[in-house]
KEKE-3310 file (N, C-alpha, C; in steps of 0.2 Angstrom, whole numbers, plus 5000, padded with zeros to 4 digits):
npx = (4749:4741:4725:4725:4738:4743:4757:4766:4772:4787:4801:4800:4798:4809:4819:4809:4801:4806:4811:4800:4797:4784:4774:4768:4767:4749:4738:4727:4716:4704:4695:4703:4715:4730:4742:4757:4766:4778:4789:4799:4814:4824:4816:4816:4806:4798:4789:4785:4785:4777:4763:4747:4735:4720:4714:4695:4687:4674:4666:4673:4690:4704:4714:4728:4738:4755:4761:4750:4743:4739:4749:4759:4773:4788:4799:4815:4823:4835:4841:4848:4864:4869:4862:4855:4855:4867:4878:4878:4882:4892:4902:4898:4892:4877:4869:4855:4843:4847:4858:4865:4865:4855:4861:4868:4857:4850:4865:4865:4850:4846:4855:4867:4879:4880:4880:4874:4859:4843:4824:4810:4798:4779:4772:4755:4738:4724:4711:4694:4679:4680:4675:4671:4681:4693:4707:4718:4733:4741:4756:4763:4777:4792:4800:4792:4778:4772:4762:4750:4743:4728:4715:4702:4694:4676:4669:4676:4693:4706:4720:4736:4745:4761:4770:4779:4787:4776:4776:4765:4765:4755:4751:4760:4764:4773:4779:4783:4789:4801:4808:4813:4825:4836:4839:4853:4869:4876:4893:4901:4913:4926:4934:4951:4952:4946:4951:4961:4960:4955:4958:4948:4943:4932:4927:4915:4904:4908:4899:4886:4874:4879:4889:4886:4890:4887:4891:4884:4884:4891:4897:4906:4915:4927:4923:4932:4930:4931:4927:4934:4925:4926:4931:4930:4937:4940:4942:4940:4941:4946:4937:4942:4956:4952:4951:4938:4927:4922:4919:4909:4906:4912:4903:4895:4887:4884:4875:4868:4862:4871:4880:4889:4897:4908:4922:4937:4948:4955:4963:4968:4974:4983:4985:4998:4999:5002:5002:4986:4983:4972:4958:4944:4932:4911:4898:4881)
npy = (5002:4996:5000:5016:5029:5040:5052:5065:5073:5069:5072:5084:5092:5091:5103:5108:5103:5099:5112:5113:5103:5099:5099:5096:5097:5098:5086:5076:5061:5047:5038:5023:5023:5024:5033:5044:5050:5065:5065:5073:5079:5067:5059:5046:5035:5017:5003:4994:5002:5013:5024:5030:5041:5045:5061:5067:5078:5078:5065:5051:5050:5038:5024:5018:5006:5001:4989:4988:4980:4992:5001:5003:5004:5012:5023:5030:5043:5048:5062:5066:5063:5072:5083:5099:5103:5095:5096:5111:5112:5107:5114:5125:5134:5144:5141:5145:5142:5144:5133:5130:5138:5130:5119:5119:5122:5111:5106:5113:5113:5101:5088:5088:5092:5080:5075:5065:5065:5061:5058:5055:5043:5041:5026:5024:5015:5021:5023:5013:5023:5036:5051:5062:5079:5090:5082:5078:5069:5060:5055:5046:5043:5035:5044:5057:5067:5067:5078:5080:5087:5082:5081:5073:5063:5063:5046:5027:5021:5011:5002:5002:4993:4985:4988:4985:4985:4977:4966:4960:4965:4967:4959:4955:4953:4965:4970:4984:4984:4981:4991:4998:5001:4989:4977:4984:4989:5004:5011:5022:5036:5042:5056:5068:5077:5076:5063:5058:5047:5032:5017:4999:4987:4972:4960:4945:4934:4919:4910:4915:4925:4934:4948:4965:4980:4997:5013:5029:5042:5041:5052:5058:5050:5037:5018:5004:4987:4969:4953:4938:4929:4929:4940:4957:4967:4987:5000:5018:5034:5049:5057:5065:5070:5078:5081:5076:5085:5084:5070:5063:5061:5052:5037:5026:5010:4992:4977:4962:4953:4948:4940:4945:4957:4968:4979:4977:4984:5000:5012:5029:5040:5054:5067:5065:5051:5050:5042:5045:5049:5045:5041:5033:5020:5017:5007:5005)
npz = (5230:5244:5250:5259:5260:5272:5271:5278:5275:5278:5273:5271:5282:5291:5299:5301:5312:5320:5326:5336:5342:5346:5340:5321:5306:5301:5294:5285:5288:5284:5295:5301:5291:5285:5294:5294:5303:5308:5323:5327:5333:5340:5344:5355:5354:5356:5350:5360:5371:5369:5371:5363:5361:5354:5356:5352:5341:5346:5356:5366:5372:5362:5365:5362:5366:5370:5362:5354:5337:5329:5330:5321:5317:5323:5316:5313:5302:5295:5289:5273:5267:5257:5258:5261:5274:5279:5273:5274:5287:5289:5284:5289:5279:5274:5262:5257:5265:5277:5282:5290:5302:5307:5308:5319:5330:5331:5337:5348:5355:5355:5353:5363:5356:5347:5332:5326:5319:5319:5315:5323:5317:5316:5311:5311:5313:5312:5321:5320:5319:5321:5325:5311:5310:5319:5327:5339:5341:5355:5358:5370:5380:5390:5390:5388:5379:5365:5354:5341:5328:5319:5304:5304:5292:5283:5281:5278:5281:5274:5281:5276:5266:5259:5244:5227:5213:5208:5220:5232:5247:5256:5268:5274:5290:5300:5291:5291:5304:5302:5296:5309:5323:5327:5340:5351:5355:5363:5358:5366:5369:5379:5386:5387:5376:5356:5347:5333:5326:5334:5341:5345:5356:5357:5367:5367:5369:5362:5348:5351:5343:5331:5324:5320:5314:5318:5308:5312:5305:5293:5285:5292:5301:5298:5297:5301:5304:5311:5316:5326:5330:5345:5347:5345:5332:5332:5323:5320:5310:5307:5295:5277:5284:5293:5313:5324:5331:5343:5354:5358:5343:5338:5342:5339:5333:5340:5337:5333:5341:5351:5367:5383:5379:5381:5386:5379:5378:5373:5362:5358:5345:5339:5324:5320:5324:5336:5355:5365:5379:5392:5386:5384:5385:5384:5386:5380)
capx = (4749:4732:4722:4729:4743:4744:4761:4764:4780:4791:4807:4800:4798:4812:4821:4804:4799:4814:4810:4796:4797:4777:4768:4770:4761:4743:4735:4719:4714:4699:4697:4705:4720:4737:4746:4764:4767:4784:4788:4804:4820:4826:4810:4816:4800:4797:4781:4785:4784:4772:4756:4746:4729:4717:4707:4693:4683:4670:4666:4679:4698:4704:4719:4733:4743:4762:4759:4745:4745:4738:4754:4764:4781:4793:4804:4820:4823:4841:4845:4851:4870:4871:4856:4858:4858:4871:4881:4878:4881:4900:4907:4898:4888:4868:4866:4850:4842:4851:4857:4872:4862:4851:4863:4869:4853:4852:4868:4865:4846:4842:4859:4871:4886:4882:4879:4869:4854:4837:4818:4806:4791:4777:4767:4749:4732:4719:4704:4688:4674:4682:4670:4675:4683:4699:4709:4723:4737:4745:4762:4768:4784:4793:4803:4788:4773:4773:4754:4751:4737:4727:4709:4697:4689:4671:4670:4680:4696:4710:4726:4740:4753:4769:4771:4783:4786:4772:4776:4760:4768:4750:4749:4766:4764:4779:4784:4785:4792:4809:4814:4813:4832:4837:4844:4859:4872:4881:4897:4903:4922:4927:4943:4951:4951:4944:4957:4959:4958:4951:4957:4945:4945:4929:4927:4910:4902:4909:4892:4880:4873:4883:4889:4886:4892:4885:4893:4879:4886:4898:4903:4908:4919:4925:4925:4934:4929:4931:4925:4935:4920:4926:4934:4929:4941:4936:4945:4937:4944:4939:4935:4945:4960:4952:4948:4931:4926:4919:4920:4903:4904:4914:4897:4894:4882:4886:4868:4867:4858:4877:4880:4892:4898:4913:4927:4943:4955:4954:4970:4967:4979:4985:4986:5006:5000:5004:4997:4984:4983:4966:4953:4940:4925:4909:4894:4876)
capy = (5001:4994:5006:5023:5029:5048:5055:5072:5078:5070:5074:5092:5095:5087:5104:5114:5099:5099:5118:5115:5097:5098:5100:5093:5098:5095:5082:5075:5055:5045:5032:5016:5025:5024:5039:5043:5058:5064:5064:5077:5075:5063:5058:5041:5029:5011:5001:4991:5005:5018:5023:5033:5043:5051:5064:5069:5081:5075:5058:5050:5048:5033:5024:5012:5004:4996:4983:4987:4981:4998:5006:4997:5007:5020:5022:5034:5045:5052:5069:5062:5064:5077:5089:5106:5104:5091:5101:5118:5109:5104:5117:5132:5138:5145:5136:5147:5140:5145:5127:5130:5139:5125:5112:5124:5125:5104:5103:5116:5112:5094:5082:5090:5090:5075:5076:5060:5069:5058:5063:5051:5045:5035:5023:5022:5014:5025:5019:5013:5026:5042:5057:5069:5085:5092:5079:5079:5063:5061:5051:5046:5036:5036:5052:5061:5064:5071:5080:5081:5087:5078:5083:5066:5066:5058:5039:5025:5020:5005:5002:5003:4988:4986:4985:4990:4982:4970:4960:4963:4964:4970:4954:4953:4955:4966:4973:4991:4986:4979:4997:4999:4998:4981:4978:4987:4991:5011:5013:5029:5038:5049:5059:5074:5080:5071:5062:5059:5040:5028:5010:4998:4980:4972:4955:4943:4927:4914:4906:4920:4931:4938:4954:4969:4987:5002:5019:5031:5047:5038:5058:5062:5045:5031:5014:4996:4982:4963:4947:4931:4923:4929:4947:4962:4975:4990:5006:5022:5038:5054:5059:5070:5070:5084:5078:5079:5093:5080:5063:5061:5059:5045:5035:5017:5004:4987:4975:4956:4949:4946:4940:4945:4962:4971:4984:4975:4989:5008:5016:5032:5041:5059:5065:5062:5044:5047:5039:5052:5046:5046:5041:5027:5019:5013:5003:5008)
capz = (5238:5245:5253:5258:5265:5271:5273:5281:5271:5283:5274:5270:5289:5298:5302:5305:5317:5327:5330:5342:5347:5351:5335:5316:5301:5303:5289:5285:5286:5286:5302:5296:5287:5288:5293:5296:5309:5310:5329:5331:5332:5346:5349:5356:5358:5354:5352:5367:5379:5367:5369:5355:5364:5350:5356:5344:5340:5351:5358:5370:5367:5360:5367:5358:5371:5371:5358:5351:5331:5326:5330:5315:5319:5324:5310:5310:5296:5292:5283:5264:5268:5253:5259:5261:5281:5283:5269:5277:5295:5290:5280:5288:5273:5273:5257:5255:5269:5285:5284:5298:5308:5309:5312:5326:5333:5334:5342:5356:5362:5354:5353:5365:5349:5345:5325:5325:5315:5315:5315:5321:5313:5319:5308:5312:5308:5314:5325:5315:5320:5323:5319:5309:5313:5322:5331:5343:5346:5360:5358:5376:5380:5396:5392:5387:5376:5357:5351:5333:5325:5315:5302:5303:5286:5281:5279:5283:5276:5275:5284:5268:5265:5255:5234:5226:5208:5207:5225:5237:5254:5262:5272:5279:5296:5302:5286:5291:5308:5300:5296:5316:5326:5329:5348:5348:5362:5359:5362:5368:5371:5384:5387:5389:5368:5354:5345:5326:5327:5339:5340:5350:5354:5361:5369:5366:5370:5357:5349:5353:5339:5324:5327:5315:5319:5311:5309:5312:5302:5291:5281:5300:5302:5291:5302:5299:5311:5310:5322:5323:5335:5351:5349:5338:5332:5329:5318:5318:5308:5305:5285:5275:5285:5299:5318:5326:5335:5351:5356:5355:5337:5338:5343:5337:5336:5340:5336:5329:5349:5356:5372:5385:5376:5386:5381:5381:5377:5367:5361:5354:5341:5335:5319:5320:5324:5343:5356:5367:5385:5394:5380:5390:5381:5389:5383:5385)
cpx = (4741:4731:4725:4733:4745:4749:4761:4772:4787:4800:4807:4802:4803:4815:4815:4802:4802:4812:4808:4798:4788:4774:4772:4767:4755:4742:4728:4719:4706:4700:4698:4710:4726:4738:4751:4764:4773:4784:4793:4810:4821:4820:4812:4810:4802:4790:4780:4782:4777:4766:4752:4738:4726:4712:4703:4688:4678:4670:4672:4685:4697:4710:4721:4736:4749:4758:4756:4746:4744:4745:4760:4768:4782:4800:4809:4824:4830:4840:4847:4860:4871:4865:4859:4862:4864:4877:4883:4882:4889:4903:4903:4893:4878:4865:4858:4845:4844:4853:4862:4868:4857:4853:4865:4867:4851:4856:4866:4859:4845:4847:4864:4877:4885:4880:4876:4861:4848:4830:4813:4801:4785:4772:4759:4743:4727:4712:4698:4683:4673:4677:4676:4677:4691:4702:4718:4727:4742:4750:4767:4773:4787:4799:4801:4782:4775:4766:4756:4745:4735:4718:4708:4693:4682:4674:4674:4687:4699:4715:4731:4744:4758:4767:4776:4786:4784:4772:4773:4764:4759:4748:4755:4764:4770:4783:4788:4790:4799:4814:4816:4821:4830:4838:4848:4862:4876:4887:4899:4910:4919:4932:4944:4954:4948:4950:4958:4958:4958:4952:4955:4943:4939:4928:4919:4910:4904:4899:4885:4878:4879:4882:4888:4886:4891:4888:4889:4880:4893:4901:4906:4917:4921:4929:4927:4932:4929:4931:4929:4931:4919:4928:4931:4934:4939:4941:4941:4944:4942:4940:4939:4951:4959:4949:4941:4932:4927:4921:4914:4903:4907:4908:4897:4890:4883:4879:4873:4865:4866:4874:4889:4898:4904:4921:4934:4950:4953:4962:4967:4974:4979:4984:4991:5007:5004:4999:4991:4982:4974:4958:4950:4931:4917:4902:4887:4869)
cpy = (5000:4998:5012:5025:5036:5051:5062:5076:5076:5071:5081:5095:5094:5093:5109:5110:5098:5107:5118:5108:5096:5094:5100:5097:5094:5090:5080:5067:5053:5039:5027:5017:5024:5031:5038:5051:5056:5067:5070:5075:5072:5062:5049:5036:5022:5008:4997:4995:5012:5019:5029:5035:5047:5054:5067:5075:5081:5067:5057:5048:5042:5030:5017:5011:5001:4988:4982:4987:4985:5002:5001:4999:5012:5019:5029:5035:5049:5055:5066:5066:5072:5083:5096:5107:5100:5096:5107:5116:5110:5109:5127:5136:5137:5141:5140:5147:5140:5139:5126:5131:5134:5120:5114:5123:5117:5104:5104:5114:5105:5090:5083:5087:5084:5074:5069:5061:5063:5060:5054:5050:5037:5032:5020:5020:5018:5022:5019:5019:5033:5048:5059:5075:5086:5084:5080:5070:5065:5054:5050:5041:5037:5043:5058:5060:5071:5073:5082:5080:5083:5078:5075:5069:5062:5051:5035:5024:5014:5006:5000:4997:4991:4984:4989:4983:4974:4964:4965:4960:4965:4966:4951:4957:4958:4969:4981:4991:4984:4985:4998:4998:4992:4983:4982:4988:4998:5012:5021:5029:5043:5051:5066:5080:5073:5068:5061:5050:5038:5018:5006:4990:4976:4962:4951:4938:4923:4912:4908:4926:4930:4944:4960:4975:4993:5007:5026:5037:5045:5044:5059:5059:5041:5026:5007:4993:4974:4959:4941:4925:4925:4937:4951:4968:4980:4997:5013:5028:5043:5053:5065:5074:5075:5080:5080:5083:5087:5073:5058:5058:5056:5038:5030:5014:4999:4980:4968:4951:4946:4945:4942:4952:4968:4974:4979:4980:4995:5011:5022:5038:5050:5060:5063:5054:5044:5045:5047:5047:5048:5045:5034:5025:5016:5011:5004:5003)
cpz = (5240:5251:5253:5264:5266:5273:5274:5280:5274:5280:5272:5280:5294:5300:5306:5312:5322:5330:5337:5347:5346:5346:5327:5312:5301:5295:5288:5283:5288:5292:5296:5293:5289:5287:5296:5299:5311:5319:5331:5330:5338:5348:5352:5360:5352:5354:5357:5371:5377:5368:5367:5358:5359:5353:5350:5345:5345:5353:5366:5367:5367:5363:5366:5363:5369:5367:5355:5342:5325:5324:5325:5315:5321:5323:5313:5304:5297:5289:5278:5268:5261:5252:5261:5269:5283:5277:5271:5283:5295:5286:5282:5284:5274:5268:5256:5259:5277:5287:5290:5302:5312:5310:5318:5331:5335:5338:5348:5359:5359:5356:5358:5362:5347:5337:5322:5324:5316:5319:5314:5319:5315:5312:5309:5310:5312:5317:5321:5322:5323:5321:5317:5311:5317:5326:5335:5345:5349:5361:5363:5377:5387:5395:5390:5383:5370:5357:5345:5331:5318:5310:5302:5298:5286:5282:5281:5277:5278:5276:5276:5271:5261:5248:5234:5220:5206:5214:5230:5244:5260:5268:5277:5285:5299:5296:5288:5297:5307:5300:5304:5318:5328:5338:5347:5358:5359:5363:5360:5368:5375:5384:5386:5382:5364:5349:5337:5323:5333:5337:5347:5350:5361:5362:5369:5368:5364:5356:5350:5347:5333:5325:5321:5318:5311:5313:5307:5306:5297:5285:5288:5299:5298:5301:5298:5307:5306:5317:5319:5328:5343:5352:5342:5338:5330:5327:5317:5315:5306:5296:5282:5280:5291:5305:5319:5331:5345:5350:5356:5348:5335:5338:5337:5337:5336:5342:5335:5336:5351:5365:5376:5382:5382:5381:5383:5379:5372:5367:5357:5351:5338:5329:5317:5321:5330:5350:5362:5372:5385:5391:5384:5384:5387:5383:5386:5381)
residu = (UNK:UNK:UNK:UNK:UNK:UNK:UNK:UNK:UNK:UNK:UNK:UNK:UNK:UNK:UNK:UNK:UNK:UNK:UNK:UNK:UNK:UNK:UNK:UNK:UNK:UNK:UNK:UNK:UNK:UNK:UNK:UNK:UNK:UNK:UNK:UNK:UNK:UNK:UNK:UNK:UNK:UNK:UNK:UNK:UNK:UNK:UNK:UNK:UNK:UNK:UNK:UNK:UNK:UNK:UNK:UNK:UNK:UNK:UNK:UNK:UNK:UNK:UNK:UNK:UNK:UNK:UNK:UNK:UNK:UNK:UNK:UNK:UNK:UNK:UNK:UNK:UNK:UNK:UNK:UNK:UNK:UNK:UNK:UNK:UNK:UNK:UNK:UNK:UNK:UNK:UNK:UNK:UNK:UNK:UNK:UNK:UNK:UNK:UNK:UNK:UNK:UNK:UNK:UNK:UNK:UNK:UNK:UNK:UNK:UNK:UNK:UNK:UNK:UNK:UNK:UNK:UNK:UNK:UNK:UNK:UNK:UNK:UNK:UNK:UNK:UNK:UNK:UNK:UNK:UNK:UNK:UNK:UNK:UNK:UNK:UNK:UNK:UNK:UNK:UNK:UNK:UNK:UNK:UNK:UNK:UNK:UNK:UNK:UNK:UNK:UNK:UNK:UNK:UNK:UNK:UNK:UNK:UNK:UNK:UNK:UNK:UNK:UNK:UNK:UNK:UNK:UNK:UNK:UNK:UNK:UNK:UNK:UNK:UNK:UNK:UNK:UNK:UNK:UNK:UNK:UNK:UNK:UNK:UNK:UNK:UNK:UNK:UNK:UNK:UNK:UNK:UNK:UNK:UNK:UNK:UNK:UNK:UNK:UNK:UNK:UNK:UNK:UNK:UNK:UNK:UNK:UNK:UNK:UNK:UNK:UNK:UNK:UNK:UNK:UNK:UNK:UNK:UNK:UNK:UNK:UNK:UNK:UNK:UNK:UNK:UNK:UNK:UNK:UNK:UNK:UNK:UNK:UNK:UNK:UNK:UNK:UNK:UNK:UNK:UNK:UNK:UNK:UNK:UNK:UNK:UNK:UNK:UNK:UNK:UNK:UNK:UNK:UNK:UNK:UNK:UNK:UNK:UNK:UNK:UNK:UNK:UNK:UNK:UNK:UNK:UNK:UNK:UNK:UNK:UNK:UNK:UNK:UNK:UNK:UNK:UNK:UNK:UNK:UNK:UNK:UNK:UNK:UNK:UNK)
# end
């Protein structure tokens, strides 16, 4: 990898970072480095609307603005499907770790039930000529600001790229922001329980995009979908034969730059395979 690239544990930290919201594990770079600062969990920013203020040790702060190409992403990072937390989360069990009471502790102050787990992380290059000494960033968006400490070490350093068996990426412009979400539109369910299947059938611009649908928590749910140009069907299910708790956890993504995107119909189903009145979807 060319130059340096200073990460800050972010799959050690994701459930202690979620605790506070504020404050991450501190780290140490030289100006000019990449660093990766995890953000939280639901910290939802984008580099369009982001802006990234270093106070330093002395001098005056520094300030990255909406689209500045210092700020090289903000990535989301999932739990491994087979971690202690999402393991402990679904079946109850401390696992060693209090890992329920930490999924627990998500639903009730971070996701309101929604079990759509991710911890963001900002990828940055650090302003050339920062002193050295303590530093403070400030990660504002428009539904709040994140601070993360951060040690300014001696000398200067280099912004990192991509390798990864022999192919030098460090000149791709935009490599890191591919990880980034695409557009996406989310559909949602509401109604008066949640059901044990959900069949949903959506209406699109002919000629516009190509549709791709993700299922955010796929131990949660299993999904079938298919497009023939104009309509997408879509099947959701829960997993191992048990309903979901909510209806939240139904939740969908429906990407590929479509136009003209509209719910044409939702049946939802029993486990007996009857139908369950009042079940309504909406698109956001």
């Amino acid at each position: 990898m060319a130059g340096k690239c200073i990460a800050v544990g972010a799959l050690v930290v994701l459930v202690l970072a979620g605790c506070t919201g504020i404050q991450t594990f501190p780290t140490a770079a030289r100006p000019g480095d990449t660093v990766l600062l995890p953000l939280g969990w639901g910290a939802a920013l984008g580099r369009e609307s982001v802006t990234v203020t270093v106070l330093p040790a002395a001098g005056s702060p520094v300030t990255l603005g909406p689209g500045d190409p210092r700020i090289r992403a903000l990535v989301r990072l999932y739990p491994d499907p087979a971690s202690r937390l999402i393991v402990g989360s679904e079946t109850g069990q401390g696992l060693g770790v209090n890992a329920a009471a930490y999924g627990a502790l998500l639903q009730q102050r971070i996701t309101g039930a929604d079990r759509e787990w991710w911890l963001q992380v900002l990828c940055l290059d650090l302003p050339p000529g920062l002193p050295a000494g303590p530093a403070t960033l400030v990660v504002a968006g428009p539904a709040g600001e994140q601070r993360v400490s951060l040690e300014i070490l001696e000398g200067s350093g280099l912004p990192a790229g991509l390798a990864s068996f022999g192919l030098d990426l460090s000149r791709a412009a935009g490599a890191l922001a591919t990880l980034e979400r695409a557009p996406h539109t989310t559909m949602r369910f509401q109604g008066p329980r949640a059901p044990h299947a959900i069949q949903a059938t959506l209406a699109r611009s002919p000629g516009v995009g190509a549709p791709w649908l993700v299922n955010p928590r796929g131990d949660l749910k299993n999904m079938a979908w298919s497009d023939d140009g104009t309509t997408i069907r879509v099947l959701l299910t829960a997993t191992g034969g048990r309903p979901l708790p909510d209806l939240v956890d139904f939740t969908i993504l429906v990407a590929g730059e479509l136009a003209g995107l509209r719910i044409d119909g939702v049946r939802a189903y029993d486990r007996s395979g009857s139908v369950i009145p009042g079940i309504t979807a909406s698109l956001e």
